[in-house]
MDTraj code that builds the backbone (N, CA, C; nanometers):
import mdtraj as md
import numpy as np

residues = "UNK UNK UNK UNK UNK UNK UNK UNK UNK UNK UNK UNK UNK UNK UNK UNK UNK UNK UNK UNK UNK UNK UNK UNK UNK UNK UNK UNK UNK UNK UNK UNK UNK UNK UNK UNK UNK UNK UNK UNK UNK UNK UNK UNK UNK UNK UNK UNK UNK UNK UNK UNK UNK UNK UNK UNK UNK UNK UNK UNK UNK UNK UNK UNK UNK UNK UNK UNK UNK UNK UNK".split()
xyz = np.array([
    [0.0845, -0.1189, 0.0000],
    [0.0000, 0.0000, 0.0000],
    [0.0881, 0.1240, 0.0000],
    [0.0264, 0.2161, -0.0559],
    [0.1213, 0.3501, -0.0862],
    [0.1063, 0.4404, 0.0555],
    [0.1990, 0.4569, 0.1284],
    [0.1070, 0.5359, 0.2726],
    [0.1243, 0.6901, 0.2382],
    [0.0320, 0.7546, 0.2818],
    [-0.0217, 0.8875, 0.3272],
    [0.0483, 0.9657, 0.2897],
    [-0.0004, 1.0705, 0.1772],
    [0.1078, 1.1887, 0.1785],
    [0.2491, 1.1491, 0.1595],
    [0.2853, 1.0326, 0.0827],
    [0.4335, 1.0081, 0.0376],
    [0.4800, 1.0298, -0.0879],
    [0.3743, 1.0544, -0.1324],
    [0.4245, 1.0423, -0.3209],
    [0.5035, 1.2400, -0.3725],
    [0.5935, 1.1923, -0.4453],
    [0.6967, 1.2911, -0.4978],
    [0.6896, 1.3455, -0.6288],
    [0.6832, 1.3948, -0.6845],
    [0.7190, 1.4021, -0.8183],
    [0.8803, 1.4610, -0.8377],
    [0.9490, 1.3862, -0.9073],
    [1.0516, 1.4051, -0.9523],
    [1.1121, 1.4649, -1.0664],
    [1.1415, 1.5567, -1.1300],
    [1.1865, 1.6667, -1.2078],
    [1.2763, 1.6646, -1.2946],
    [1.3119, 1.6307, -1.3493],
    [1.5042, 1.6165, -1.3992],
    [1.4907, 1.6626, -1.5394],
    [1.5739, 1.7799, -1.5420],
    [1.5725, 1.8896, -1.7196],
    [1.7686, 1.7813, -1.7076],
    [1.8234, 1.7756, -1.8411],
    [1.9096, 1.7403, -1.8400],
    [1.9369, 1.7981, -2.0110],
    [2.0825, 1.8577, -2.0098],
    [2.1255, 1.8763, -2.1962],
    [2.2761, 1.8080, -2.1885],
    [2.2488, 1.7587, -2.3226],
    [2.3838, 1.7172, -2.3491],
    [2.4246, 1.7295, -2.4209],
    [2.6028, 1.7946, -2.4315],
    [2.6660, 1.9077, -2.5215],
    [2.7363, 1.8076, -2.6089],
    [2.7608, 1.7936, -2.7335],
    [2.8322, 1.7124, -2.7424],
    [3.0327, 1.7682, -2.7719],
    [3.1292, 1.7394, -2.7402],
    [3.2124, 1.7896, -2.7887],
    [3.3443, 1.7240, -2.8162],
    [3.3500, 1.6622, -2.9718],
    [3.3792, 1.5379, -2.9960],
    [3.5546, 1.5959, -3.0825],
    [3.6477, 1.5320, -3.1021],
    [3.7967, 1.5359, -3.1721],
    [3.7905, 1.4661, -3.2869],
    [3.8689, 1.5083, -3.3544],
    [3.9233, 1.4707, -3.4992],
    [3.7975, 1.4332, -3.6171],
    [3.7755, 1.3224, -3.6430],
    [3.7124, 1.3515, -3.8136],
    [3.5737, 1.3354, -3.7814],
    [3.4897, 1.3567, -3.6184],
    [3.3539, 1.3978, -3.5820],
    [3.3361, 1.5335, -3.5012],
    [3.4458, 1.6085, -3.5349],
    [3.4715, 1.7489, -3.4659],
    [3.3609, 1.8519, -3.5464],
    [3.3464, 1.8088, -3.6400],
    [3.1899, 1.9116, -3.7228],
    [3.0750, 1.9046, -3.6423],
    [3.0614, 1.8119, -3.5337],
    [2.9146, 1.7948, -3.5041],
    [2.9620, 1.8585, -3.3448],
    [3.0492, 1.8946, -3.3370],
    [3.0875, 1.9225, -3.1707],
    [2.9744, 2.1202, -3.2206],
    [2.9426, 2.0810, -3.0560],
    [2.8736, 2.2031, -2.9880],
    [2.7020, 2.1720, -3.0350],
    [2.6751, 2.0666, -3.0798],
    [2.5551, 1.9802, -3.1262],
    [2.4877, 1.9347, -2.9658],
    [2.3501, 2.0119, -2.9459],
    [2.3265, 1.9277, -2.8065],
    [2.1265, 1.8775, -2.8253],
    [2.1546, 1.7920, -2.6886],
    [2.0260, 1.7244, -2.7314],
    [1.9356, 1.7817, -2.5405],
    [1.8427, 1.8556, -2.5400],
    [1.7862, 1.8401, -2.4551],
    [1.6399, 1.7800, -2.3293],
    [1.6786, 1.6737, -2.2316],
    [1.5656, 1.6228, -2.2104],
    [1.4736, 1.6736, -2.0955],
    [1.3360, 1.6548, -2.0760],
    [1.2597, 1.6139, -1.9370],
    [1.2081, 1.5306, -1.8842],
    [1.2716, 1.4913, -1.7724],
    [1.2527, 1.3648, -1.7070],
    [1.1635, 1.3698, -1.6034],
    [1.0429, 1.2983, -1.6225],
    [0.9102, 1.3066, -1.4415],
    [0.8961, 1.1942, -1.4656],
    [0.8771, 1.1845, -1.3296],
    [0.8599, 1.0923, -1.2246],
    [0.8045, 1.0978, -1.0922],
    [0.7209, 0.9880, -1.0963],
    [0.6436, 0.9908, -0.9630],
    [0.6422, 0.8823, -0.8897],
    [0.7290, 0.9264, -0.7527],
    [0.7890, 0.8008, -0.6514],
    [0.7292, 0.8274, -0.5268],
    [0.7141, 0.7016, -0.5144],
    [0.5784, 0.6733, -0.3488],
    [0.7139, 0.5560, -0.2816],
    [0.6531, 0.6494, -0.1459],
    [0.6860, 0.4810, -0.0050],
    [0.5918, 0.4355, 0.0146],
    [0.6038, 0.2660, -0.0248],
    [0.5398, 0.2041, 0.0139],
    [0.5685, 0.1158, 0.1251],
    [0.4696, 0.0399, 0.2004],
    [0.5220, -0.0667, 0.3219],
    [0.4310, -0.1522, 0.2957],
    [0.4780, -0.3154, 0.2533],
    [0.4564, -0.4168, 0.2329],
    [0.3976, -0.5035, 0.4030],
    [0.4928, -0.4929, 0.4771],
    [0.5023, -0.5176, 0.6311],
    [0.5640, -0.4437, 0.7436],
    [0.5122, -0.4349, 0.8425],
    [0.5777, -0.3576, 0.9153],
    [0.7869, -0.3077, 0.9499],
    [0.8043, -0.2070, 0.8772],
    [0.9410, -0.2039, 0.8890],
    [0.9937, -0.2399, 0.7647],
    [0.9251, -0.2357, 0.6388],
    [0.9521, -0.2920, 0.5216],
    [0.9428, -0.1854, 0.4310],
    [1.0267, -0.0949, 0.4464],
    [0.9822, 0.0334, 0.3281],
    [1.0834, 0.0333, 0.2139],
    [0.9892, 0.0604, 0.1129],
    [1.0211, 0.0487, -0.0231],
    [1.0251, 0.1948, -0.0950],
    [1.1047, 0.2212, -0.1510],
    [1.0935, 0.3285, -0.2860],
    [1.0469, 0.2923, -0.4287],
    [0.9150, 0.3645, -0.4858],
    [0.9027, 0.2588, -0.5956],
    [0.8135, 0.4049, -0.6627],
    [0.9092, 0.3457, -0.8048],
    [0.8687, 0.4953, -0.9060],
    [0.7455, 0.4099, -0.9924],
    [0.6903, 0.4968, -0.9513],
    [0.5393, 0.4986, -1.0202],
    [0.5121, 0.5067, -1.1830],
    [0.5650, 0.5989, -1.2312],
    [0.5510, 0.5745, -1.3805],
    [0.6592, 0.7152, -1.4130],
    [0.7311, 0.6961, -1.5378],
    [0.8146, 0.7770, -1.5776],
    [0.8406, 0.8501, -1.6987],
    [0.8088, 0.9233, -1.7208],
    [0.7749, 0.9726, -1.8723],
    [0.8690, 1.1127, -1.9011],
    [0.9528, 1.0788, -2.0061],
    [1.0462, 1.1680, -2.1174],
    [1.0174, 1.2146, -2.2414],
    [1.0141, 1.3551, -2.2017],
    [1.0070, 1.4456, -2.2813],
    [1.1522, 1.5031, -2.3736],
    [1.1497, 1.5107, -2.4982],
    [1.2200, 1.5273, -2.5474],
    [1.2322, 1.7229, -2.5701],
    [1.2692, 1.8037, -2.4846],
    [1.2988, 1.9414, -2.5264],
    [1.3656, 2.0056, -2.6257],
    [1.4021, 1.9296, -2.6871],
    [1.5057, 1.9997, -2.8303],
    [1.6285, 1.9322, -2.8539],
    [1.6772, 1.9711, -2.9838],
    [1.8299, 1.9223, -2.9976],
    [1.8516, 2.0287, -3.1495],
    [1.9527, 2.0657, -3.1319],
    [2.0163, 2.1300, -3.2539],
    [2.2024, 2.0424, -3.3132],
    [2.2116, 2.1229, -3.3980],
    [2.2883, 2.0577, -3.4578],
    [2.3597, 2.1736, -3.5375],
    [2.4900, 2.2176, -3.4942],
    [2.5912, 2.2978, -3.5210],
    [2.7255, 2.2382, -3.6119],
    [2.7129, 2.2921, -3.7658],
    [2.8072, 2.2725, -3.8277],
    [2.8750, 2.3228, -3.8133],
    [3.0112, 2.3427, -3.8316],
    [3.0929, 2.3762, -3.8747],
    [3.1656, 2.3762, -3.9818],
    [3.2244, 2.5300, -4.0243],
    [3.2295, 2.5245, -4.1741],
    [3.3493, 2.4512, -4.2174],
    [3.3766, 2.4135, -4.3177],
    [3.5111, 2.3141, -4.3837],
    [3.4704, 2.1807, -4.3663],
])
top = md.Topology()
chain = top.add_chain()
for i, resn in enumerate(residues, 1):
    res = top.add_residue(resn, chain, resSeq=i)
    for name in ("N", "CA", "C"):
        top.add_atom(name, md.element.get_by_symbol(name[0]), res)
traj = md.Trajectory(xyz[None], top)
């Protein structure tokens, strides 16, 4: 059972830059950005038995670009 007033929602923005050497150096400064939710409850199975357990998790994709470089 999920007890009382435990459930969270969890948040997470995350980007990732990329910044790569030699013959994939055209795609460096190329980033991809995400959003991450989540919703995590304590639950107790038996007394003294507490659990963390994410409820359902869903990603959003916020953007990504893609920076050439010339040559």
């Amino acid at each position: 059972k999920v007890l009382h007033g435990s459930e969270v929602v969890l948040n997470l923005y995350s980007k990732l830059v990329l910044r790569l050497p030699g013959i994939f150096q055209f795609l460096s400064e190329s980033s991809v950005e995400t959003n991450l939710t989540s919703h995590i409850a304590l639950t107790q199975d038996t007394p003294g038995d507490l659990k963390l357990v994410v409820k359902d998790c869903k990603n959003l994709l916020g953007g990504f670009s893609v920076n050439l470089r010339r040559g």
